[in-house]
DRENVO-816583 format. One record per residue (C-alpha): residue number from 1; chain; residue in one letter; x, y, z. Coordinates in Angstrom, 2 decimals. Layout:
% DRENVO-816583
    i  ch  aa     east    north       up
  NUM   A   A        X        Y        Z
...
***
This chain:
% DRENVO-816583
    i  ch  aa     east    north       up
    1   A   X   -21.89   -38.97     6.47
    2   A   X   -24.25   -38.43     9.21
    3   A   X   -21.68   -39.47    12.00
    4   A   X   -19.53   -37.37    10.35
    5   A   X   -22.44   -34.26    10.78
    6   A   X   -22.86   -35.54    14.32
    7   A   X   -19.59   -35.43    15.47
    8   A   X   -18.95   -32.06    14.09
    9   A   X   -22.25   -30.35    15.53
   10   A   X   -20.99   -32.22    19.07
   11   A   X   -17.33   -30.24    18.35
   12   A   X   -19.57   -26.68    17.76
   13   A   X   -21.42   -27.52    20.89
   14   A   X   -18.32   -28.33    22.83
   15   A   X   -16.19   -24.97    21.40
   16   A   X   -19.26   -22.53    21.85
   17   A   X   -19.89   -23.64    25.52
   18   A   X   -15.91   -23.03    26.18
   19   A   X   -16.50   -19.78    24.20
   20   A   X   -19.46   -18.50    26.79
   21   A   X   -17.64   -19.65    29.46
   22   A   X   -14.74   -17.45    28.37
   23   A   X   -16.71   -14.48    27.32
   24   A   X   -18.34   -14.72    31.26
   25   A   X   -15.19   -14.83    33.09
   26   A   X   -13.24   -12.42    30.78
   27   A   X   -16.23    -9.86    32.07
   28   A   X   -14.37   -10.67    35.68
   29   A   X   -11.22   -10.02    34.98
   30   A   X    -9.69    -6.56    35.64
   31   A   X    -8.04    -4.33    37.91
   32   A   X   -11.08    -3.59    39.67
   33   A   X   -13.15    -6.15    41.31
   34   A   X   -16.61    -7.56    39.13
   35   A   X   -17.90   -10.51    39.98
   36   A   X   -20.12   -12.71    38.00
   37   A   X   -23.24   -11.80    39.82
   38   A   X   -22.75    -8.01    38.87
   39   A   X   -22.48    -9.41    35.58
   40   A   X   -25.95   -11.11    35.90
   41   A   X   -27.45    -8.12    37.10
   42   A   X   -26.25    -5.98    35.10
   43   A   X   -28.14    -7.91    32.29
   44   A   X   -31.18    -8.57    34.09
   45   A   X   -31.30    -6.00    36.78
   46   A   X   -29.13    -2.89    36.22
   47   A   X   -30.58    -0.86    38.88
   48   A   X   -29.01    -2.72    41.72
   49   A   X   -26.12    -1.65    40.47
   50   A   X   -23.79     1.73    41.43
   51   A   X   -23.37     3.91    38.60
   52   A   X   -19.48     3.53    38.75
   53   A   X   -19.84    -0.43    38.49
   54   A   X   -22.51     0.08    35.87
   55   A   X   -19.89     2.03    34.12
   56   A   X   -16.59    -0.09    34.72
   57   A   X   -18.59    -2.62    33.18
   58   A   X   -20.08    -1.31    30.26
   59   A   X   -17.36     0.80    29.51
   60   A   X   -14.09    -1.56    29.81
   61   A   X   -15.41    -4.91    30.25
   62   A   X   -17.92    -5.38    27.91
   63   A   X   -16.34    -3.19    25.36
   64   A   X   -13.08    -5.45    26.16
   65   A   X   -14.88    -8.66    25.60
   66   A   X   -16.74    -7.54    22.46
   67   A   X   -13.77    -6.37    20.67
   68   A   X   -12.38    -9.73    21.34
   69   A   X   -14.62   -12.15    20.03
   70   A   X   -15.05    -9.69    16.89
   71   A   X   -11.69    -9.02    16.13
   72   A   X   -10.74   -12.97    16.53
   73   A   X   -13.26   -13.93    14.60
   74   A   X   -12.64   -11.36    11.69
   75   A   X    -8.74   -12.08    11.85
   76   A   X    -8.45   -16.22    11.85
   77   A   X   -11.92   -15.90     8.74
   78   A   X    -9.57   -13.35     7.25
   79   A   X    -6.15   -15.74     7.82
   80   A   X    -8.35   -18.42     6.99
   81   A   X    -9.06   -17.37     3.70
   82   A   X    -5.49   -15.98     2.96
   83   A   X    -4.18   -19.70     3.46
   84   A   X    -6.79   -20.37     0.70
   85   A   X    -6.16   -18.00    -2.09
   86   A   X    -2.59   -18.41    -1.84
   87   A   X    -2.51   -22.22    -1.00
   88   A   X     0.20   -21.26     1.50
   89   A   X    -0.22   -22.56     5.31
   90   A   X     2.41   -19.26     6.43
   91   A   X    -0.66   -16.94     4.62
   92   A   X    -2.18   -14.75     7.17
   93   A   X    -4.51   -11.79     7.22
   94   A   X    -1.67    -9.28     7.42
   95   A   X     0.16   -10.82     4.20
   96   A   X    -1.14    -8.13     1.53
   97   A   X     0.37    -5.38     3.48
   98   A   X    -3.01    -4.20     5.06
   99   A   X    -1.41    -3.31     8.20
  100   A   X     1.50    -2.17     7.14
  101   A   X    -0.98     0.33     5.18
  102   A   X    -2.71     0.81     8.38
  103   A   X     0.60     1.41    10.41
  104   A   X     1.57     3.79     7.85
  105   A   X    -1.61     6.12     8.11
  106   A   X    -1.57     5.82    12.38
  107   A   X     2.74     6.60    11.85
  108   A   X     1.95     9.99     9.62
  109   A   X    -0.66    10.94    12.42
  110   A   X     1.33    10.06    15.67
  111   A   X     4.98    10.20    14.01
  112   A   X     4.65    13.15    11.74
  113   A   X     3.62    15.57    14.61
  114   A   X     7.49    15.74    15.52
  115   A   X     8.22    17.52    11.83
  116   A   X     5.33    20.20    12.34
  117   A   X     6.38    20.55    15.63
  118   A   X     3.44    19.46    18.01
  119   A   X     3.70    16.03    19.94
  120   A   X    -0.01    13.99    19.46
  121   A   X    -0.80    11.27    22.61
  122   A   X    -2.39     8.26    20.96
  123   A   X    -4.31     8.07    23.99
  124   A   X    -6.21    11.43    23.39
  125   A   X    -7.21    11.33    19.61
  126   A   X    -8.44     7.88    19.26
  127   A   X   -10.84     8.76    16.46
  128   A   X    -8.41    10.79    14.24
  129   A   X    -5.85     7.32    14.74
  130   A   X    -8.97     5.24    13.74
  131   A   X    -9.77     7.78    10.37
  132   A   X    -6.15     7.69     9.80
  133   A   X    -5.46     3.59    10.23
  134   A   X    -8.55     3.14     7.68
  135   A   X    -7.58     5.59     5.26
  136   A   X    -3.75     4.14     5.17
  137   A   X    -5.35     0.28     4.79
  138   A   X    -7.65     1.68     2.34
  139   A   X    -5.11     3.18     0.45
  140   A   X    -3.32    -0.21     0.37
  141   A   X    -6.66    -2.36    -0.75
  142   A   X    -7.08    -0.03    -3.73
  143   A   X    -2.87    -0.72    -4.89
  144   A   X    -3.49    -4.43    -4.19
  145   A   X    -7.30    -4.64    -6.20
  146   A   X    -4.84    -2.91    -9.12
  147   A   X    -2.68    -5.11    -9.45
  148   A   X    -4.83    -8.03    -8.73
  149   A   X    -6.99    -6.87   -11.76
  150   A   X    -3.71    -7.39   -14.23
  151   A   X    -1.79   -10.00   -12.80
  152   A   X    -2.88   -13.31   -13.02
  153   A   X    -0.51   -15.45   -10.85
  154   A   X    -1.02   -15.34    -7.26
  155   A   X     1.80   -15.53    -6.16
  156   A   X     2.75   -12.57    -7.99
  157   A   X     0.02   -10.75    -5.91
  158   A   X     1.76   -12.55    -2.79
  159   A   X     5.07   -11.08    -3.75
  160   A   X     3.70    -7.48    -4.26
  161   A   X     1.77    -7.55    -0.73
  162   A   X     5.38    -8.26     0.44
  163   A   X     6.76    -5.67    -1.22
  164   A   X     4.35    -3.43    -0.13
  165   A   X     4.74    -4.32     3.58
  166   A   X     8.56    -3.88     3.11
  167   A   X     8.31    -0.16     1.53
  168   A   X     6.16     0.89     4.26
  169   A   X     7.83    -0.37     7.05
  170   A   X    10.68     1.76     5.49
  171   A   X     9.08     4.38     5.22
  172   A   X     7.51     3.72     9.07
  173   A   X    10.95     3.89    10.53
  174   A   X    12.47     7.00     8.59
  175   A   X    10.32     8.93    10.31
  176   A   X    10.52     7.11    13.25
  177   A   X    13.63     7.80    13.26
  178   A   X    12.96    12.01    12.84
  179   A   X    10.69    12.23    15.53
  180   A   X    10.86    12.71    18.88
  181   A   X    10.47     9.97    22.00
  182   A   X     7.18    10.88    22.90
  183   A   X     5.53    10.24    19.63
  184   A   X     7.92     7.08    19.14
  185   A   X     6.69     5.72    22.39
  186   A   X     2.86     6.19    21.32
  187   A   X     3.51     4.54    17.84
  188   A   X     5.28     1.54    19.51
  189   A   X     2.56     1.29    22.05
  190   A   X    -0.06     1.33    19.21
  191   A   X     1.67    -1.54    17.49
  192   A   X     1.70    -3.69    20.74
  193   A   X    -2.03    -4.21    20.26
  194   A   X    -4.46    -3.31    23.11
  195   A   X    -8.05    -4.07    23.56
  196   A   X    -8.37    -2.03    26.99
  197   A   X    -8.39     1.26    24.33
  198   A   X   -11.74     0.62    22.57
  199   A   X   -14.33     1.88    23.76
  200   A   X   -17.98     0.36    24.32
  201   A   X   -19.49     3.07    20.72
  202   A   X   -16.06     2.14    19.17
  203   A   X   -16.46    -2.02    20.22
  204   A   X   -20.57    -1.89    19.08
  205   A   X   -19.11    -0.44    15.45
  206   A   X   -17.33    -2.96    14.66
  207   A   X   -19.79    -5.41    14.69
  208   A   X   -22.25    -4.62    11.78
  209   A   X   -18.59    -4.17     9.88
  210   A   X   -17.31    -7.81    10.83
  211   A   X   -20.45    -9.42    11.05
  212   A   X   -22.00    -8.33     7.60
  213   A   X   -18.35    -8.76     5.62
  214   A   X   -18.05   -12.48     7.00
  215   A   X   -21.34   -13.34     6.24
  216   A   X   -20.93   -12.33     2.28
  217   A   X   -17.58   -14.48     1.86
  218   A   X   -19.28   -17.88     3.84
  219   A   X   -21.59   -17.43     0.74
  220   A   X   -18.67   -18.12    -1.28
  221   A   X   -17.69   -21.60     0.48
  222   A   X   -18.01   -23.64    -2.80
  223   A   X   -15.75   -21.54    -5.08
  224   A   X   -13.21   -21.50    -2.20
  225   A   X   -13.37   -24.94    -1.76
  226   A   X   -12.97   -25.76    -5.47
  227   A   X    -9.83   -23.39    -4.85
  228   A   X    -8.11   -26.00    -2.80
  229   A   X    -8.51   -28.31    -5.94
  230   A   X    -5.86   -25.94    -7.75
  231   A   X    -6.97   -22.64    -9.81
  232   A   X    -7.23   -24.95   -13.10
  233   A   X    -9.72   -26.79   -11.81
  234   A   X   -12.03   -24.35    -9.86
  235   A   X   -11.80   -22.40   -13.80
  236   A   X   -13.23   -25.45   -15.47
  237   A   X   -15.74   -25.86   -13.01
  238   A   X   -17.35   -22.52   -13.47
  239   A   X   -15.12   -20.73   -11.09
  240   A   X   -14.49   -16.64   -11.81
  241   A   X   -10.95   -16.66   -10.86
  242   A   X   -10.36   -12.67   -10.68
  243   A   X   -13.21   -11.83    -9.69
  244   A   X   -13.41   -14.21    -6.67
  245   A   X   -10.11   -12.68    -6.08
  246   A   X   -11.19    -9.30    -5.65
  247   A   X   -14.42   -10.16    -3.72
  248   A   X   -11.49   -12.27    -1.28
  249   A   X    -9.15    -9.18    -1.24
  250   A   X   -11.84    -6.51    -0.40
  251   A   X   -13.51    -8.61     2.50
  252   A   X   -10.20    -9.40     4.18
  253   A   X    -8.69    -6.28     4.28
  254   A   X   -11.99    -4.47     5.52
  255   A   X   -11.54    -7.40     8.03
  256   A   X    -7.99    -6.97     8.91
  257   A   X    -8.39    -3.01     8.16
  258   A   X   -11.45    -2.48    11.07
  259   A   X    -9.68    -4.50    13.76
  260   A   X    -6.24    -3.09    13.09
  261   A   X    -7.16     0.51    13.01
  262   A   X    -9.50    -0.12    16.70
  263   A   X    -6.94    -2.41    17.84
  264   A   X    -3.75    -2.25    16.47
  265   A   X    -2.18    -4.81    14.42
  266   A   X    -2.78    -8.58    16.40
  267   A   X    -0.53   -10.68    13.72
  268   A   X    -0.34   -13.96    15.07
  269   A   X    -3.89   -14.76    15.51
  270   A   X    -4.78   -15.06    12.14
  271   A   X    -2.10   -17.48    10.93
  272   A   X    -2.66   -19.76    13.78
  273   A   X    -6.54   -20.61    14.07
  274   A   X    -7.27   -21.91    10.71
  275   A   X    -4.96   -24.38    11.18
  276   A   X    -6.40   -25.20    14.56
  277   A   X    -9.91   -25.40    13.14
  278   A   X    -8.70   -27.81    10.43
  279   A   X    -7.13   -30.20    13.05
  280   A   X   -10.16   -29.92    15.51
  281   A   X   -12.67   -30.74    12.83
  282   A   X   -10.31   -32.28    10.44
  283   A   X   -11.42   -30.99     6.88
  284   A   X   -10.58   -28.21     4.46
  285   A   X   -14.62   -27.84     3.88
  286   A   X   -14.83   -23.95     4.23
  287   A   X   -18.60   -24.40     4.92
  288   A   X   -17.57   -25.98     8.29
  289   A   X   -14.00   -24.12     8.80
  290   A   X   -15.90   -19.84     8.23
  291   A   X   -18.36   -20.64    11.05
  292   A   X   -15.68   -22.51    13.16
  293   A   X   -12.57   -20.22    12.91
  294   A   X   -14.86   -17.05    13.93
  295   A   X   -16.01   -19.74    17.21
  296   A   X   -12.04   -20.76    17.68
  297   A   X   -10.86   -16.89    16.76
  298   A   X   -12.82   -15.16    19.38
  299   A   X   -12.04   -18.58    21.86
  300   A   X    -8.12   -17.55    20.83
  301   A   X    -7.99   -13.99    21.80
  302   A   X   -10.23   -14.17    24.65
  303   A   X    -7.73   -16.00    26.18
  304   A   X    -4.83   -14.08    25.21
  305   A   X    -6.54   -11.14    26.95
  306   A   X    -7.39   -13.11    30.12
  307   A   X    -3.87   -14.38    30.33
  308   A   X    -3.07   -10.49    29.63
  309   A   X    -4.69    -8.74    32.83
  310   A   X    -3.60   -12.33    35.27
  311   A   X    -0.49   -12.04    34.82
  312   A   X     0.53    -9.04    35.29
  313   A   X    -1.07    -7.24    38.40
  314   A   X    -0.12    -4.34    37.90
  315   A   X    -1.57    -3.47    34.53
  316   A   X    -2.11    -5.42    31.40
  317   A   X     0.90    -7.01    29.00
  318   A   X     1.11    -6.16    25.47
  319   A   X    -1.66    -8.52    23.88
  320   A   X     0.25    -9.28    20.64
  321   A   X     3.08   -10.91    22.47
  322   A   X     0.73   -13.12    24.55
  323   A   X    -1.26   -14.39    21.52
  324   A   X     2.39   -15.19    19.81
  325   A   X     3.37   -17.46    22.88
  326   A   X    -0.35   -18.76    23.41
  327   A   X    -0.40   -20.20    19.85
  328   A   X     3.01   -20.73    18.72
  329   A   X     3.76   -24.16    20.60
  330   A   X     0.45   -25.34    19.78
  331   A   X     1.04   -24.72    15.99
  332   A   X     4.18   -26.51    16.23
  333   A   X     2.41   -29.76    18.13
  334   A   X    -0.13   -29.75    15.68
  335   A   X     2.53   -30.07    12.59
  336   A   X     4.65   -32.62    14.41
  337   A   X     1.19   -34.94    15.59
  338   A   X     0.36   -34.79    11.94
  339   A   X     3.33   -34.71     9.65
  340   A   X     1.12   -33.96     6.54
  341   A   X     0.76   -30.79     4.68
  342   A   X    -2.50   -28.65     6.56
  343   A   X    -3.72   -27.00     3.39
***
């Protein structure tokens, strides 16, 4: 037991030192030229420092790198948990229709500006896409929390998240379809997932939000383990079934509902670090898997947006696709190495 302890504080060591080192040289990267002594004294000496540098770094870099680590973190916690409620290793954080709920509100803002006849850029009303992205997911929590509250299977639940996401994606391209290119283009941009849009107010929000919600579900580690052990059990163990549902429910999609409404909807994420967790420290203990996937989740997209300002010179590639082919080989290794079932 106490190798077992060691090893896995050495693996937390290990992950968090790669995680710094990220965070450091993701502050570097960018169109304009910051090198890691700026970075130092901007910390420790700011007045050194031209205002425009001063700027360019608290403003896009920082405000970059901070949405990063707190949006990875709240997505693979939220996908994490997902997996666990459902008992399904293809769970994610986007699988009660959250974001489609999200999409939805952003769609009626930027999309529905072609039926009363004004065209809205994405890029100059960030606030009234953020009010409308929560509202939409919010919307969507309170159907979900209904139905979770009379239906006891959970795969029922799954099944009406599904639906859910279908109808609204439906709905999504109707009026797609009705409005004009401009509008189109700013929805589709939305939906490509950017971190370069947040700003540094925007970035330092989300942090009491993400921070306090996956704090309150660690505290539930021993119900959600007993989980794993089949509903049955975790009931005659002392387990509140629904109501550990709802608490589950609420905290993910405030989770999945902040980051997609700042950042747009960053799917693959979430499915893909709890399984990585599980095979670096190899156990389903949620005590050691919370604090883990938000270490691995920020490590995750911090390196989807350095790989998405290197590789393209000329601007910055869509982040969702470069999280998709960052983690989907690796996914696939990890399945074939083991051959056994990761939930």
């Amino acid at each position: 037991m106490k190798t077992r302890s060691l090893e896995n504080t050495v693996k937390f060591i290990v992950i968090s030192i790669v995680w710094i080192g990220l965070v450091l040289f993701d502050l570097t990267v960018g169109t304009n030229h910051i090198s890691l002594g700026n970075i130092v004294d901007y910390i420790f000496s700011p007045e050194q420092l031209s205002s425009s540098t001063i700027f360019t770094i608290k403003e896009f870099r920082l405000a970059r790198v901070i949405t990063a680590v707190v949006a990875g973190a709240a997505l693979a916690v939220s996908g994490l948990l997902m997996q666990t409620i459902f008992r399904n290793p293809l769970a994610g954080p986007y699988v009660l229709g959250i974001s489609n709920g999200a999409g939805l509100g952003v769609a009626i803002v930027v999309l529905g500006g072609s039926l009363w006849g004004f065209s809205r850029s994405i890029e100059t009303s960030n606030w009234v896409i953020l009010l409308a992205s929560g509202v939409g997911a919010a919307a969507v929590l309170m159907l979900i929390l209904a139905v979770s509250m009379r239906v006891k299977d959970v795969l029922s639940i799954l099944i009406v998240g599904i639906l859910i996401s279908g109808v609204v994606a439906s709905i999504v391209s109707v009026m797609q379809f009705f409005s004009n290119d401009v509008n189109v283009k700013s929805y589709v941009v939305w939906t490509m997932g950017s971190l370069d849009a947040v700003s540094f107010a925007e970035s330092i929000l989300l942090i009491p939000i993400c921070l306090a919600v996956i704090l309150i579900l660690y505290f539930f580690s021993k119900p959600l383990n007993l989980m794993l052990l089949g509903e049955s059990f975790a009931l005659t163990m002392g387990v509140n079934i629904k109501m550990l549902r709802i608490i589950i429910f609420t905290g993910v999609s405030l989770l999945t509902g902040a980051v997609t409404a700042f950042c747009g909807p960053l799917g693959f994420l979430g499915l893909a670090v709890p399984h990585i967790s599980r095979w670096i420290f190899n156990t389903s203990n949620h005590f050691v898997l919370i604090p883990s996937s938000v270490i691995l989740g920020a490590v995750f997209l911090l390196c989807g947006d350095i790989l998405s300002h290197v590789l393209y010179a000329g601007g910055v590639l869509p982040i969702n696709a470069i999280i998709s082919i960052l983690g989907a080989p690796f996914i696939v290794w990890i399945v074939l190495k083991n051959q056994r079932t990761i939930i």
